[in-house]
N, C-alpha and C positions, 0 to 999 in steps of 0.2 A: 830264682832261675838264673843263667849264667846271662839273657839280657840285659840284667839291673847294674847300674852303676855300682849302687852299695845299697844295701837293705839294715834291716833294723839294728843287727845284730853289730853293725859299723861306729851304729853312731852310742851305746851304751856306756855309760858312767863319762858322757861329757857334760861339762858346766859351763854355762857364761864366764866368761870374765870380763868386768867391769874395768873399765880403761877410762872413765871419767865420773867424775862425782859432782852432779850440781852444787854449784857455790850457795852459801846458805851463811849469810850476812847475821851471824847471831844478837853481832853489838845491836845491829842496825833491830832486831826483834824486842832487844832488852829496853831501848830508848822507844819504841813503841808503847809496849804495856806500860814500861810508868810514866809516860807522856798521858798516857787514858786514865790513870788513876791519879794522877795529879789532877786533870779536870776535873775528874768524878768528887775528889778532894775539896774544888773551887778553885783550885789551883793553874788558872787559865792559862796564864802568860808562859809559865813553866811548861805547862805542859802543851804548851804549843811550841815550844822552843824545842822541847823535847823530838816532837810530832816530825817538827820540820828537818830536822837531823835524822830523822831514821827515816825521812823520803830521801835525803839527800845519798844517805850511804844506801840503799836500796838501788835508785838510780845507776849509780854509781856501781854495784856491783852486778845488777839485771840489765839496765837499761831500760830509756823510757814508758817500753810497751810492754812490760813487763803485768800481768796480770795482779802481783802480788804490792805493785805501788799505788794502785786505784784504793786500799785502807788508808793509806796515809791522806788522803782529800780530800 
């Protein structure tokens, strides 16, 4: 109807565009798992050295209240 601002036929073949991409700490994921498999190993010390390095770049790249830092604890 001539009321409408713009109707359906306005908005066809538009897409998002993505203008940001959550940061995603890979290192910080890789010193996790074999921080976990060095323990699973017996391998304490290591992989708690490990463990504690991929909270710290976690942190570091989330920040404290970050959902995804509560595995490394």
């Amino acid at each position: 109807t001539a009321n409408e601002c713009f109707n359906e036929d306005d908005i066809i073949n538009i897409y998002p565009l993505i203008k940001q991409v959550p940061p995603k700490p890979s290192d910080a994921y890789q010193f996790f798992t074999t921080g976990q498999q060095k323990i699973q190993q017996g391998l304490l010390r290591e992989g708690f050295e490990l463990i504690s390095e991929a909270h710290n770049l976690l942190n570091n790249v989330y920040g404290p209240m970050h959902p995804e830092i509560s595995m490394c604890l």
